[in-house]
C-alpha positions as CSV (number, residue, x, y, z in Angstrom):
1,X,-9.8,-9.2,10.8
2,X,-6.1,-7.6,12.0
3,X,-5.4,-4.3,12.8
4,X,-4.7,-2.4,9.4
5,X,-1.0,-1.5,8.4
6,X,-0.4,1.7,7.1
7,X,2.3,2.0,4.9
8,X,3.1,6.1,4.2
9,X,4.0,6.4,0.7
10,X,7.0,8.9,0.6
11,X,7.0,9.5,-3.2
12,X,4.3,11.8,-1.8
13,X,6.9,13.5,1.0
14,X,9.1,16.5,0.4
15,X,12.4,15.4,-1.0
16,X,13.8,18.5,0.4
17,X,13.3,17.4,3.8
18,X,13.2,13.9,3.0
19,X,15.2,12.9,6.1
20,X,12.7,15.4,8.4
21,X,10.3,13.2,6.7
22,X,11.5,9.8,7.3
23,X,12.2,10.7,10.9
24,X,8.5,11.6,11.0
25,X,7.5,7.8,10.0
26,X,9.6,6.7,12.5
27,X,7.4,8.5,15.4
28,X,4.4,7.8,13.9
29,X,2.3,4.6,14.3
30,X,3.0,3.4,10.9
31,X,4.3,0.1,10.3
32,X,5.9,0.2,7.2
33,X,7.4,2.6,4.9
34,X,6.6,2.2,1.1
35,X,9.0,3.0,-1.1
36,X,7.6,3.5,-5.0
37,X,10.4,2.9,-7.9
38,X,9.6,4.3,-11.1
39,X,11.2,3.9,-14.8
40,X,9.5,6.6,-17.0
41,X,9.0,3.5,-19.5
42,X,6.6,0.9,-17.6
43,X,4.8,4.1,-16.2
44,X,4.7,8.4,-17.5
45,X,7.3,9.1,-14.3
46,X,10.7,8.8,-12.9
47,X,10.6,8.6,-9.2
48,X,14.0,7.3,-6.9
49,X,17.2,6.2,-8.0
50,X,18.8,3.1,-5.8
51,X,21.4,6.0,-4.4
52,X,18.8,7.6,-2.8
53,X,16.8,4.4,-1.6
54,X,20.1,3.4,-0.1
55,X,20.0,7.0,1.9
56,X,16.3,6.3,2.8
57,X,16.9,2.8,4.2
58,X,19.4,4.3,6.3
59,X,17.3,6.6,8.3
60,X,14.6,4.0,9.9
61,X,14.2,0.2,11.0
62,X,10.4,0.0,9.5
63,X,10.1,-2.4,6.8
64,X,10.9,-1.5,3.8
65,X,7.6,-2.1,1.5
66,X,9.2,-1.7,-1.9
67,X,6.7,-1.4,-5.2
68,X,8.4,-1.4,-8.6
69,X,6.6,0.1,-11.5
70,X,9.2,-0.9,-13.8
71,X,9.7,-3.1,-16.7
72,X,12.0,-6.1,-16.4
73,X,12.3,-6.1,-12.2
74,X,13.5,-9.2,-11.9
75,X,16.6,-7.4,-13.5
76,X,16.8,-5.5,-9.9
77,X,16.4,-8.1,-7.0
78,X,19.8,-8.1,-5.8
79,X,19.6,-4.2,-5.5
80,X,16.3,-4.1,-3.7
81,X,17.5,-7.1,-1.3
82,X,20.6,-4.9,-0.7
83,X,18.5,-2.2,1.1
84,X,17.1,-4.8,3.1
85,X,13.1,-4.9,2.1
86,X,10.5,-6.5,3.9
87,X,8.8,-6.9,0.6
88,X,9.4,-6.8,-3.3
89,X,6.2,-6.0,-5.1
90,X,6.7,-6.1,-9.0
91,X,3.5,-5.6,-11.0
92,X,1.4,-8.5,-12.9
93,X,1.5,-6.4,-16.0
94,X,5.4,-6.1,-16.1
95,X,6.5,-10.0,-16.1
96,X,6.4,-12.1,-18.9
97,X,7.3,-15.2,-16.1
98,X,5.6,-13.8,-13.0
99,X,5.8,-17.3,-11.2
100,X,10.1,-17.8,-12.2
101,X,10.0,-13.8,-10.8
102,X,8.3,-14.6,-7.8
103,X,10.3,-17.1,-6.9
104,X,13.5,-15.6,-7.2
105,X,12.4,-12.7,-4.7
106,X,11.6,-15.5,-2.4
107,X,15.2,-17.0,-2.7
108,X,16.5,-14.0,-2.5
109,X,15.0,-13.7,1.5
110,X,12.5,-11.2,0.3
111,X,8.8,-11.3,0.7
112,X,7.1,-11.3,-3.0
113,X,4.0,-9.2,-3.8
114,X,2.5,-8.5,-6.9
115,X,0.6,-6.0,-8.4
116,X,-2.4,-5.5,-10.7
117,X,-3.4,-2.2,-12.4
118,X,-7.3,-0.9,-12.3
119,X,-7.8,-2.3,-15.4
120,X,-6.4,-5.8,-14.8
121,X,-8.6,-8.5,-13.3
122,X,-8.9,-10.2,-9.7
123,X,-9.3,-13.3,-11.4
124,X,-5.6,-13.5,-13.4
125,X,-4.4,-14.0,-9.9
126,X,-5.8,-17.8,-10.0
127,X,-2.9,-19.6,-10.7
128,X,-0.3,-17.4,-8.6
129,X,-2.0,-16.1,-5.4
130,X,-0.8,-19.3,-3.2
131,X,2.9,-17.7,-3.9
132,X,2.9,-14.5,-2.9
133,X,3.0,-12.6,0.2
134,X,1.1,-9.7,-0.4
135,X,-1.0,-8.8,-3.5
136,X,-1.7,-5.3,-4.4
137,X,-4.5,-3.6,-5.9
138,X,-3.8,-0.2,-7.6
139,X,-6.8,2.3,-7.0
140,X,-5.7,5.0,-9.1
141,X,-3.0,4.7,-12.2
142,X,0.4,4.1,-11.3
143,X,3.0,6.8,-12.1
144,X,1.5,10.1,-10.3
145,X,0.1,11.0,-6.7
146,X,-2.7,12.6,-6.1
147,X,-4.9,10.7,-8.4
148,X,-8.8,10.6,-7.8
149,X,-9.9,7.2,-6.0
150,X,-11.5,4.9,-8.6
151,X,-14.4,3.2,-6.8
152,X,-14.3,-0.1,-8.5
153,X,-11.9,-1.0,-6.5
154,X,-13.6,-1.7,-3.5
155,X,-15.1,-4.4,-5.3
156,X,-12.1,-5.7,-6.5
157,X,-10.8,-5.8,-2.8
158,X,-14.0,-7.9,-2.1
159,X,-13.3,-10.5,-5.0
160,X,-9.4,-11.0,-3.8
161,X,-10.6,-11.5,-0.3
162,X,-12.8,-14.3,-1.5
163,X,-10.4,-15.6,-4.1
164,X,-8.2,-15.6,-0.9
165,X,-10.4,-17.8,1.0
166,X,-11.3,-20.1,-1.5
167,X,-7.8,-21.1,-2.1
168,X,-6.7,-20.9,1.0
169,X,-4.1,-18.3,0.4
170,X,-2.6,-16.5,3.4
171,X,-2.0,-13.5,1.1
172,X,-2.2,-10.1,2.6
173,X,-4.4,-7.9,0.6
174,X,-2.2,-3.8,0.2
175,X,-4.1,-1.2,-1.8
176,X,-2.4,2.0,-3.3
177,X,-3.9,5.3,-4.5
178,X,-6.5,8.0,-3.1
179,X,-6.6,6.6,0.4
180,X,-8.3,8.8,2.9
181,X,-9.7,8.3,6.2
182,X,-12.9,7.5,4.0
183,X,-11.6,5.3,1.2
184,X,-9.6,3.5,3.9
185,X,-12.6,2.5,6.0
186,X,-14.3,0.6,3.2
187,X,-11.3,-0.6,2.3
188,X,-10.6,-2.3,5.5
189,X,-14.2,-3.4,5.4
190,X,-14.2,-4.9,2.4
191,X,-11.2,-7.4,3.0
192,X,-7.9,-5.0,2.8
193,X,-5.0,-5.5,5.6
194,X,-2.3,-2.9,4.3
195,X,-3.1,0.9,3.2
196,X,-0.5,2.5,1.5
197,X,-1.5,6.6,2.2
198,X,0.8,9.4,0.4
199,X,-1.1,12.5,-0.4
200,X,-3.4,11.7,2.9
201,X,-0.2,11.9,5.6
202,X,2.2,14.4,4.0
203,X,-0.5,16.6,2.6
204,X,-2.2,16.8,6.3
205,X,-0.8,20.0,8.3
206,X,0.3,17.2,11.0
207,X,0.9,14.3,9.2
208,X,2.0,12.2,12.3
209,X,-1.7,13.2,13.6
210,X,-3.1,11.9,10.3
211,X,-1.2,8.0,10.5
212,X,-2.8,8.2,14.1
213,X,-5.9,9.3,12.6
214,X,-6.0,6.4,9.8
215,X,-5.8,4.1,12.3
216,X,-8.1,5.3,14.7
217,X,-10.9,5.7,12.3
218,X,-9.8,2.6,10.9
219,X,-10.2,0.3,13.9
220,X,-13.4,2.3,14.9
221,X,-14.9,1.4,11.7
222,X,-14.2,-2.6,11.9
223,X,-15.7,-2.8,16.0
224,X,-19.0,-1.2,14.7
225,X,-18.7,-2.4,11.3
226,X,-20.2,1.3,9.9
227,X,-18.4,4.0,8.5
228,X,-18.7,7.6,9.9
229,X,-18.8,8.9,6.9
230,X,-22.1,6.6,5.8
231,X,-24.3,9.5,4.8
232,X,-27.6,8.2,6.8
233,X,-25.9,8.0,9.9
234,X,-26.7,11.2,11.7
235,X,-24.4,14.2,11.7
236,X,-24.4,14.5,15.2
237,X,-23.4,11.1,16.5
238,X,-20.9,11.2,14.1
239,X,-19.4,13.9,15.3
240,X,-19.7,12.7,19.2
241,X,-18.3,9.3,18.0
242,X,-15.4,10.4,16.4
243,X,-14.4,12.4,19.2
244,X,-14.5,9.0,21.2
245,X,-12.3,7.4,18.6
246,X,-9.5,10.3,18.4
């Protein structure tokens, strides 16, 4: 398994100081930055216009790990391959042609991810998951951060990874929503590659610490192959272990 991305979420960051912000994400050992679009129509929120995208794609060279929660997306490729993403992510639930969609992100030199909400199965990927880049599981509701984890979804991670390997898919597997230093770990365990972390890094008093942190606990997890957090594992050596991871 390869080292977990992290992908800071900065509909969670302080649009105040959004450029403080970004700058942050630069330092930081995050790979990506994910950028969520919202419509108010698709989901209850509003979120970034493209002015202000445009701003945000100014400020770093990460790649840009762009998630629309919108209706009719395919509507907005040439605008989202203007900012120069990394990746278009467009959710299962919000195209009618998801395979025509997909395919015009690819010609448009942009790497196609979909999404599926909690409530839509693993298994509706069948026909689809040998096209796209990246697939991403939603562990709370789209529209709001700061949601509660919903524990399903460790399972679902589980049933991608093997739908992955059964049809050979080189799909990266991204989730989104209540991802912590312990959410992530059986995350990464159960199959993910990308962690998309908002509340968990700007919420943190240092959140440049915290990216550092998500890794570290991250990669610790997946050499020993148990969580520190695992409630039989005694206090103690948790404690003196995590002080050898950070």
């Amino acid at each position: 398994m390869m080292k977990p991305i992290i992908s800071p979420s900065i509909l969670s960051a302080d649009f105040g100081y959004l450029a403080r912000d970004i700058e942050m994400i630069n330092r930081s050992e995050a790979e990506w930055v994910h950028i969520d679009i919202m419509d108010g129509v698709f989901v209850p929120n509003i979120s970034f216009g493209f002015p202000v995208l445009k701003y945000v794609a100014k400020l770093t060279d990460k790649p840009l790990d762009v998630h629309l929660m919108i209706v009719n997306p395919e509507k907005f490729i040439p605008e989202v391959k203007a900012l120069g993403a990394h990746t278009m992510n467009v959710h299962y639930e919000a195209c009618t042609h998801l395979h025509r969609v997909i395919q015009q992100i690819k010609e448009a030199g942009m790497q196609p991810a979909v999404t599926i909400n909690p409530a839509t199965p693993v298994a509706l990927l069948q026909d689809i998951i040998q096209d796209v880049y990246m697939v991403l599981i939603m562990s709370v509701n789209p529209g709001f951060g700061g949601q509660k984890f919903i524990e399903h979804s460790v399972e679902k991670v589980r049933e991608l990874r093997a739908l992955i390997e059964r049809t050979g898919s080189k799909a990266l597997i991204e989730v989104d929503g209540g991802v912590n230093l312990e959410t992530g770990a059986r995350l990464v365990e159960a199959g993910a590659d990308v962690l998309v972390a908002g509340n968990a890094v700007f919420g943190a008093p240092d959140p440049e610490e915290m990216i550092r942190q998500l890794h570290g606990h991250i990669e610790y997890c997946l050499f020993t192959s148990v969580s520190l957090y695992t409630p039989d594992y005694p206090v103690d050596s948790r404690r003196f272990l995590w002080r050898l991871v950070l």
